[in-house]
Structures are given as structure tokens and as C-alpha cells.
GUMIMAR-758539 format. One line per 5 residues: number of its first residue (from 0); their letters; for each residue x, y, z of C-alpha. Coordinates in nm, 2 decimals, always signed. Layout:
<nodes>
NUM) A) X/Y/Z | ...
</nodes>
This chain:
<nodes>
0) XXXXX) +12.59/+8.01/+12.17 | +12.45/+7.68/+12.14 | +12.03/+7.71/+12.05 | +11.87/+7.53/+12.34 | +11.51/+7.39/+12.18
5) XXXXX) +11.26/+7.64/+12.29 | +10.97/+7.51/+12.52 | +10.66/+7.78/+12.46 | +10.55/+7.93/+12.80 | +10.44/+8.23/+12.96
10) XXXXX) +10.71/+8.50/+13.00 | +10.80/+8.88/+13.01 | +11.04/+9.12/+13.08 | +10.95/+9.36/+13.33 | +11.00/+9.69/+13.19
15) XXXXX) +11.07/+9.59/+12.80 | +10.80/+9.63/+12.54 | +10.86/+9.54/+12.17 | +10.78/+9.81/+11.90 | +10.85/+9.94/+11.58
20) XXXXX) +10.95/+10.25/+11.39 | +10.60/+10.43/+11.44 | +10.32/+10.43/+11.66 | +10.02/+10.35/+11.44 | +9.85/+9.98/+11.45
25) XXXXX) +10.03/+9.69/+11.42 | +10.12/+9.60/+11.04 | +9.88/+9.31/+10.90 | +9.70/+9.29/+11.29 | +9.49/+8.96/+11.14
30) XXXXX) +9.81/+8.83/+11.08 | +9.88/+8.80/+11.44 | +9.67/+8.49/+11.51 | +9.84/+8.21/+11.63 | +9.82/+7.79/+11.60
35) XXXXX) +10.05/+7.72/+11.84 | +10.31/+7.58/+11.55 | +10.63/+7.73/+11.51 | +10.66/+7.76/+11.11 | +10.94/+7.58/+10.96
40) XXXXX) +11.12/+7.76/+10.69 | +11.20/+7.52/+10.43 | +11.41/+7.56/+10.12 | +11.45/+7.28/+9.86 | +11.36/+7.05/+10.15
45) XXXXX) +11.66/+7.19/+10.35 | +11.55/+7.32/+10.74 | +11.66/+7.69/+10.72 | +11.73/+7.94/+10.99 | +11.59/+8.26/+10.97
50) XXXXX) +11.76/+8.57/+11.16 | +11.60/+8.89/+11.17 | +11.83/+9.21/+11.22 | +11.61/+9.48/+11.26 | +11.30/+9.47/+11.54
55) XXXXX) +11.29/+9.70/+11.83 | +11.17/+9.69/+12.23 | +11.12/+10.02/+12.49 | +11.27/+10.02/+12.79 | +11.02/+10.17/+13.02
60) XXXXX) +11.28/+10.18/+13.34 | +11.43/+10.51/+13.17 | +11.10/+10.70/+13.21 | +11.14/+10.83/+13.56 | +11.45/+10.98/+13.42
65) XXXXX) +11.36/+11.12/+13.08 | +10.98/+11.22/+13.16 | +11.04/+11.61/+13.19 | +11.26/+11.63/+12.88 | +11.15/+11.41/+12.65
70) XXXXX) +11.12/+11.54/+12.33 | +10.96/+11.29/+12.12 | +10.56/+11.30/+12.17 | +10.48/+11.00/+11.98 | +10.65/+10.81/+12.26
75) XXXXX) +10.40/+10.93/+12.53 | +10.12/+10.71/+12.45 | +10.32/+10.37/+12.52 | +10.26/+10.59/+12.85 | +9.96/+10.73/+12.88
80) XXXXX) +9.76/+10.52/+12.63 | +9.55/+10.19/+12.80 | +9.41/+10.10/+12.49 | +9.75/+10.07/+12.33 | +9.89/+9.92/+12.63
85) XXXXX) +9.61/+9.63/+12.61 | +9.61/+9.59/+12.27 | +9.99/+9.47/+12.21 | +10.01/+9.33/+12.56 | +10.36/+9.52/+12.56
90) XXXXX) +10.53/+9.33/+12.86 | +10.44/+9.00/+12.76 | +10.74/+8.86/+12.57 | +10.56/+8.51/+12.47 | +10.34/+8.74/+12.26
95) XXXXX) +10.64/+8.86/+12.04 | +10.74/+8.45/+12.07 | +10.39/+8.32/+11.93 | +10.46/+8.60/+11.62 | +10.80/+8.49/+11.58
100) XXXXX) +10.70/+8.15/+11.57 | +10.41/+8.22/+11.31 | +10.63/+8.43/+11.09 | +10.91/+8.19/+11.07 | +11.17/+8.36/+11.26
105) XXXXX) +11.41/+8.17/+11.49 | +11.61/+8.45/+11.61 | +11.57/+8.83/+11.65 | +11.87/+9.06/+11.70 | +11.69/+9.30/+11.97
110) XXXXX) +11.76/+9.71/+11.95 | +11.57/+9.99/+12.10 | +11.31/+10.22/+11.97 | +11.44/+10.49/+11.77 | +11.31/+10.74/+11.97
115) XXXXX) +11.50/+10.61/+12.31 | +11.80/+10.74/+12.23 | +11.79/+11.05/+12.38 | +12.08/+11.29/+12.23 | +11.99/+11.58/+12.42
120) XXXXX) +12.13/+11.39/+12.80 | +12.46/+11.53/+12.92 | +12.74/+11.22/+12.99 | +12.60/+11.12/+13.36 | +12.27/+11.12/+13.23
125) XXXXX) +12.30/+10.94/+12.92 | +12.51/+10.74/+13.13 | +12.22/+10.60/+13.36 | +11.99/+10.59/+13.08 | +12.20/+10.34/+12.84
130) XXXXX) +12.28/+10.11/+13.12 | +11.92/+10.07/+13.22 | +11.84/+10.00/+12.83 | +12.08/+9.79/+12.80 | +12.03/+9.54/+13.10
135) XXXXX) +11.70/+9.55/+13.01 | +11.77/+9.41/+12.67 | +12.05/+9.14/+12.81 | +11.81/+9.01/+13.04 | +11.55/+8.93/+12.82
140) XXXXX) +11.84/+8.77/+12.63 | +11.97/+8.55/+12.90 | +11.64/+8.42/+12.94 | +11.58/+8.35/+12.60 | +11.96/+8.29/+12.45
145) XXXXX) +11.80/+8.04/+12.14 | +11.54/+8.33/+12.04 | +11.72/+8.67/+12.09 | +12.07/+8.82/+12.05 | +12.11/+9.20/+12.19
150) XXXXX) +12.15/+9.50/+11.99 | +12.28/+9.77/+12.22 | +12.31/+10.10/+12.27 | +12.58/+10.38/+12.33 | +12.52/+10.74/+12.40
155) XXXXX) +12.71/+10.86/+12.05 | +12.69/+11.22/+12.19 | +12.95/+11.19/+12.40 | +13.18/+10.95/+12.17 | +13.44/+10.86/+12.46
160) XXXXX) +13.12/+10.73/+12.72 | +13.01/+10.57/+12.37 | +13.29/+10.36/+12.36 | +13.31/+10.25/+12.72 | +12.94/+10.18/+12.67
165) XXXXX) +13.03/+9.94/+12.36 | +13.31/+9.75/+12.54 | +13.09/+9.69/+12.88 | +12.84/+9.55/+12.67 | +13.06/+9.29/+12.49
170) XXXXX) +13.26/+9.19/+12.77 | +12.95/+9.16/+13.04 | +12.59/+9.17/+12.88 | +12.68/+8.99/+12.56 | +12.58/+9.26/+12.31
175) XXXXX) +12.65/+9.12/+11.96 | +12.60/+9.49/+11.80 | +12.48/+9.87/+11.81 | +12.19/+10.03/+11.72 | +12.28/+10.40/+11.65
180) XXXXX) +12.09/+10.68/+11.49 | +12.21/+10.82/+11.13 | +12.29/+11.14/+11.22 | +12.34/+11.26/+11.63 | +12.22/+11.61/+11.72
185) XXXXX) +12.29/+11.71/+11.35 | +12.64/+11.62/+11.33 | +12.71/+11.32/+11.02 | +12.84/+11.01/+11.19 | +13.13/+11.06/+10.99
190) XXXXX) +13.27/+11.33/+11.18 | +13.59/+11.34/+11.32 | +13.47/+11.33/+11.66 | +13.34/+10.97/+11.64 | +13.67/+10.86/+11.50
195) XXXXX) +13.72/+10.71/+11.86 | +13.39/+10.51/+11.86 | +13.43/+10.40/+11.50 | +13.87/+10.30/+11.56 | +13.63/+10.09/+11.89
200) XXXXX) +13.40/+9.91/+11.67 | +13.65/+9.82/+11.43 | +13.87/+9.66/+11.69 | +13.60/+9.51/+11.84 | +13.43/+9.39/+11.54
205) XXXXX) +13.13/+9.53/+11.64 | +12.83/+9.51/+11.41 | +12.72/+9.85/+11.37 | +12.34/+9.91/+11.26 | +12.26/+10.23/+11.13
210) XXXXX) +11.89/+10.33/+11.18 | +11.76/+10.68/+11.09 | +11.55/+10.91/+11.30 | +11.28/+11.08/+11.02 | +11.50/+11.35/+10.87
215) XXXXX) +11.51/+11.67/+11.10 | +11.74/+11.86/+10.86 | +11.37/+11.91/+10.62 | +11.10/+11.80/+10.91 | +10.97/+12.17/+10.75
220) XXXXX) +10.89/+12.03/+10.40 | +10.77/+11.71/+10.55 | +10.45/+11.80/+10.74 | +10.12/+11.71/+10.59 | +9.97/+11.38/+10.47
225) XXXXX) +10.16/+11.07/+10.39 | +10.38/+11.06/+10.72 | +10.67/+11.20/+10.45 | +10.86/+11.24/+10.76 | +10.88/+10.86/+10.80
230) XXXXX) +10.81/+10.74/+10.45 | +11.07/+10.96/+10.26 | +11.25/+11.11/+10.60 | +11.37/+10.79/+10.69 | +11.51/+10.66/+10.37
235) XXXXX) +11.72/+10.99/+10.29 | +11.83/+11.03/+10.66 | +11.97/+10.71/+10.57 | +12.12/+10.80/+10.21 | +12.27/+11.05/+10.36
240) XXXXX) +12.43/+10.89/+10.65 | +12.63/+10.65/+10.44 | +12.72/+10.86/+10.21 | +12.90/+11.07/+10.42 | +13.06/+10.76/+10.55
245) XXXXX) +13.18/+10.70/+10.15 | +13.27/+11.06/+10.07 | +13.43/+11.17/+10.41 | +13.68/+10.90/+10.44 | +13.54/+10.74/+10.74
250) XXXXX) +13.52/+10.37/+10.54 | +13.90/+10.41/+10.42 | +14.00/+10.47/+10.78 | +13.84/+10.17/+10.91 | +13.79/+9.94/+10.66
255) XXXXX) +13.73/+9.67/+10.86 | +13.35/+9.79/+11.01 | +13.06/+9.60/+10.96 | +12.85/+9.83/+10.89 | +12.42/+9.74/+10.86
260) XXXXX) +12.21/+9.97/+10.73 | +11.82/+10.00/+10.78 | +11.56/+9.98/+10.53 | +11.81/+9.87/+10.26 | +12.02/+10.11/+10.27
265) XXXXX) +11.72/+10.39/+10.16 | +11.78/+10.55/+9.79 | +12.11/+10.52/+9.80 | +12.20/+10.13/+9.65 | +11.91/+10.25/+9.36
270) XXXXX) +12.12/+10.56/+9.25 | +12.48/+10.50/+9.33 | +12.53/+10.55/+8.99 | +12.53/+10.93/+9.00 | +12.76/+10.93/+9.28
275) XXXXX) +13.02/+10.69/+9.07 | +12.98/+10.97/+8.79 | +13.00/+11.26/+9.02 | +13.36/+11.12/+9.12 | +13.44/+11.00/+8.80
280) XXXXX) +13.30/+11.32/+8.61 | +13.27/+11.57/+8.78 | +13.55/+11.56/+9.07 | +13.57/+11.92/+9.12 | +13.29/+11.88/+9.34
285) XXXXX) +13.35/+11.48/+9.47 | +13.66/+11.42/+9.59 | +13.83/+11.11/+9.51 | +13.80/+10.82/+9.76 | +13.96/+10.50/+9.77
290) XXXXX) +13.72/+10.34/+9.53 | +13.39/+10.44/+9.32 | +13.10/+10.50/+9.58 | +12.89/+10.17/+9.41 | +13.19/+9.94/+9.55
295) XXXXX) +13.18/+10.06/+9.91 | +12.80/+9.92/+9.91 | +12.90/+9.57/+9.77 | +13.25/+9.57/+10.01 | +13.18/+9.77/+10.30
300) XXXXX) +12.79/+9.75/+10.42 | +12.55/+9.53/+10.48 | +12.15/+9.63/+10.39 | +11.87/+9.51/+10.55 | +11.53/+9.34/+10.31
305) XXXXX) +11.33/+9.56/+10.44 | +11.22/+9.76/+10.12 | +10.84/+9.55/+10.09 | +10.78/+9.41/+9.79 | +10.99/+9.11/+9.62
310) XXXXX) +11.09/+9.35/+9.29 | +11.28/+9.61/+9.47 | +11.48/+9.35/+9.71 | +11.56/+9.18/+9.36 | +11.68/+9.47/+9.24
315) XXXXX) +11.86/+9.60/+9.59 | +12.04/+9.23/+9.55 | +12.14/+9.32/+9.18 | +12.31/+9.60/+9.33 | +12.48/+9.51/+9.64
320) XXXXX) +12.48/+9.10/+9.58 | +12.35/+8.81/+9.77 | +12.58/+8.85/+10.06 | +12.53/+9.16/+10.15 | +12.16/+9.09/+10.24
325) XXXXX) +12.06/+9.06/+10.59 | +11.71/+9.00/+10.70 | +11.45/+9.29/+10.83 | +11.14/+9.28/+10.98 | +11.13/+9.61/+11.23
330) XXXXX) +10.83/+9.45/+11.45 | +10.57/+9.49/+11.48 | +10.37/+9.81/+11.36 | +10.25/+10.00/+11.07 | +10.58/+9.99/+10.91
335) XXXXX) +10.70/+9.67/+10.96 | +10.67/+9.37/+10.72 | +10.51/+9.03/+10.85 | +10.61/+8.88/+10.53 | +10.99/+8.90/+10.50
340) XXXXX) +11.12/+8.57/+10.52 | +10.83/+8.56/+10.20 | +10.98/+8.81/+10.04 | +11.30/+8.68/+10.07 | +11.15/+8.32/+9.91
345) XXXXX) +10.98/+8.44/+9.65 | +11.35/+8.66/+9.49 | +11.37/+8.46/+9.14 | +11.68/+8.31/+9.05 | +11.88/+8.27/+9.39
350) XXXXX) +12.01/+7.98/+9.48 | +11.96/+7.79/+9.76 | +12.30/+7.91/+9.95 | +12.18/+8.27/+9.89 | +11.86/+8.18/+10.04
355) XXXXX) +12.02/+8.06/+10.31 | +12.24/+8.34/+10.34 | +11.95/+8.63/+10.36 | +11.76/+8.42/+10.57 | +12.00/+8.37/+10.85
360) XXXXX) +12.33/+8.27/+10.78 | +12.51/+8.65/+10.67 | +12.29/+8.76/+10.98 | +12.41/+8.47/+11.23 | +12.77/+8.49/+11.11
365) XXXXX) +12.83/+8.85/+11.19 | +12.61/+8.81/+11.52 | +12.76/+8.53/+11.65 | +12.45/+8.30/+11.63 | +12.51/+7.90/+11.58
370) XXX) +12.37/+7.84/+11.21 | +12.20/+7.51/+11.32 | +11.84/+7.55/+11.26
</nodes>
């Protein structure tokens, strides 16, 4: 895809709001002002393009079909709420441009909200619903092809429709990946039911971006204060997720997936070392599998930077290396980060390829994105 230069105007996507992993107020809302400069991201005096993998939209077309079964509340008030509504302007697309722009991002890779993938729909349903989403999401791509690259979706409860999803997508919307949940009406996504959808994405070279959905196997011990079922739900929904990838086999059946996982990966690249010891100590209870569970992170997945301060992505990098590293933002609310491609600046010790390389280029190579910034 060649990057056409972008000429700022007025736009939207009837239908398509951008939004993040949780309904509060947008993250670092005085931020959000605007100079009408696009920020240049510069590195050793070297024009850099920036890529972010993880930012989501809601499709607003499904509602008329999901309104009497919905079971995510937190999703009513991009509904019901005005004041919401007004205050993130949620069809107007050159409102998500002007951030981009002051963030320094050149390109996002688009994926729904979380809570738009509706598990519960039966295959004619889920049908209707995933090919509403994801028009929605090539058409605001085919009007901006030098900004945004689509993220689909596939309805991974019925693995069969899942695939046919993936391979329309490709082949007539231009999807460069898929958004899927870590875990799909409580079974892992490394059982042998998705072996069809994962033998797809292999094939296809599909990138594959794993994004978790709280954790409801504990929501009981995560009520209270804190959000725990975001701020710790999310990260071991996560863990847990790939690690059943590792220990189930799925990676050594199809080693060729590129696999992305949110919000770096969660605990896992921080404690991988008790898994390496579990199979190299203790393998009574961890089966063996083709290699120690720390390799599969630096060989077989692909992390995103959003973990919020510059000391933990040094220390995911020291774990998983520089090319594993993709950039994150989730736009645009309380959990996102406004300051990634900062983050990703201010690692000591890289060098100006890996810079490069978390910025944009790992990104652009697996999505298909020209690297001329």
C-alpha cells in the first residue's frame, strides 16, 4: 500500500466510534488539544514511522441486532449516554486524526471493542454481526488507506464460520489481521476445536492479536475497588491464554503464527522463569514441549508496549528482545497511554534500528504497511 500524503479535513464513518478497553474518561483528556501540526517522530535526525497495533472503534450498525441480548452493560452508555456521546465526538474520525497527529502516530492498525464480540450469537447471527463490523472497519480504511490498516473480526465460536470470516476479509476488505478474545465462552484458544482457525491463520499468514476480556474464570474475587477486573483480570486472562498456547501444543502444530499479544503479553514474559523450571524440574506436572516456555516468547509471539512506564518495557525487551516489540496505544480512554511512542524513546541503550523497529517497522512488516515515513 503506497501512503498517499494526508490532507487534514473533516471526516467520519457513519456508524464507527473509536474507544478503548474501558468506559471511564479519556486517558490524559488535556492532552487532547491540538496545533494543527502532525508531530514528527525523529530519531538520531532520522524521520521515523510510528505504527500502533492496539486501538479499538464500535461498530454501532450491530445494535439493532444485539440490543436484547447484550450482556456487557458497560457498553450501553456509548448508547444511552449524550454526555459521553458529545464529549468524544465518537463519529467524527478527524477527531481520532488530530490525536494521531499530536501523538505522533502515522498509522493505526484498527480492531473492535472488546466487548463487541459477542460469543453468546448462534452461526447466522454471529454471521450478520461480523460482517457489519467488519465493513465498517474496511470502509473507514479505504478512505483513509495512509492512516489505518483493519484489524478484523471472526466469530471464534463457531471455528468453521471463523475461518470463512478470516479468508473474506483478506481476499475483499483488506484485513491485515484479527482481533480475538483470549479465551471464547471459557474454552482456552488452544483447544482442539480451533485447530481449523489456527491451520487458517497460519496459511494465511494472518496476524493474530490476542486481546483479553477481564478474567471471568475469578470475576468473583475481582469485585470491589481498583477495577481488579481490568487491572489484574486483563493481564492474567492474557497469561493464561498463551500459556496454554505453549503447554498445549498449539505453537508446535503451527509454528509458523504470528501471534500479538496485548498489554505485553501480561505477567507472563516477567515470570517465564518458573515455567522453564516447572518443565525442566518438575515435569511430572509440565509436560515437555518442543522447547523451554521462555523461547516460545522470544520465537513465536509478538508483545505489544503497552505496559506504562519506560522500566517495565526495558525490562519486557530484556526478556523477549527488540524484535519482538510492537507498538500499543489502545485509544483513547482511561487505560490507554498517550505517551507510547515516548516511552518507547526514552528505553536506554537501543539502538537506532530497534527504535525503529518498535516504532513501526516490526508493526508495518507483519501488517503489510509501506515503511516510508
Amino acid at each position: 500500500m503506497k501512503r498517499r500524503q494526508f490532507i487534514q479535513q473533516a471526516a467520519s464513518v457513519a456508524g464507527l466510534s473509536f474507544l478503548g478497553c474501558g468506559l471511564g474518561n479519556i486517558a490524559g483528556a488535556e492532552e487532547y488539544l491540538h496545533d494543527g501540526k502532525r508531530r514528527q517522530v525523529m530519531v538520531n535526525g532520522k524521520r521515523m514511522l510510528t505504527v500502533d497495533i492496539h486501538c479499538h472503534s464500535y461498530v454501532h450498525d450491530v445494535w439493532p441486532l444485539i440490543a436484547d441480548h447484550d450482556e456487557i452493560d458497560y457498553l450501553r452508555p456509548l448508547i444511552d449516554n449524550e454526555r459521553l456521546k458529545n464529549k468524544i465526538d465518537l463519529n467524527n474520525v478527524d477527531f481520532r486524526l488530530q490525536q494521531m497527529d499530536q501523538q505522533g502516530i502515522d498509522v493505526q492498525a484498527v480492531s473492535l471493542h472488546v466487548g463487541q464480540y459477542h460469543h453468546w450469537a448462534d452461526r447466522d447471527l454471529a454471521a450478520k454481526i461480523v460482517s457489519i463490523q467488519n465493513d465498517k472497519i474496511a470502509e473507514l480504511c479505504a478512505r483513509h488507506p495512509d492512516r489505518f490498516v483493519g484489524m478484523g473480526a471472526v466469530a471464534l465460536q463457531h471455528p468453521e464460520l471463523a475461518v470463512q470470516q478470516m479468508k473474506h476479509a483478506i481476499k475483499h476488505l483488506d484485513m491485515r489481521g484479527f482481533m480475538i478474545t483470549a479465551s471464547v465462552n471459557g474454552m482456552e484458544l488452544s483447544d482442539p476445536r480451533l485447530n481449523p482457525f489456527w491451520a487458517a491463520a497460519e496459511e494465511l499468514g494472518s496476524v493474530i492479536f490476542i486481546h483479553p476480556r477481564n478474567f471471568p474464570a475469578g470475576q468473583s474475587r475481582l469485585n470491589g475497588n481498583g477495577r481488579l477486573d481490568n487491572v489484574i483480570g486483563n493481564p492474567l486472562e492474557t497469561t493464561i491464554a498463551l500459556s496454554h498456547l505453549i503447554f498445549d501444543g498449539t505453537l508446535d502444530r503451527y509454528p509458523g503464527l504470528r501471534i500479538c499479544a496485548a498489554h505485553g503479553g501480561g505477567y507472563l514474559p516477567s515470570y517465564s522463569g518458573r515455567s522453564d523450571h516447572c518443565v525442566e524440574f518438575a515435569s511430572r506436572f509440565c509436560k515437555a514441549v518442543g522447547k523451554l516456555p521462555s523461547q516460545y516468547l522470544k520465537e513465536n509471539f509478538y508483545f505489544d508496549s503497552l505496559v506504562y512506564t519506560t522500566d517495565i518495557l526495558d525490562h519486557l525487551i530484556s526478556q523477549v528482545g527488540a524484535d519482538r516489540i510492537v507498538m500499543g496505544t489502545d485509544f483513547p480512554f482511561a487505560m490507554g497511554s498517550t505517551r507510547s511512542v515516548d516511552h518507547v524513546l526514552s528505553v536506554p541503550g537501543l539502538t537506532d534500528e530497534q527504535h525503529a523497529a518498535i516504532l513501526g517497522g516490526t508493526a508495518a512488516g507483519l501488517l503489510g504497511i509501506e515503511q516510508t515515513a
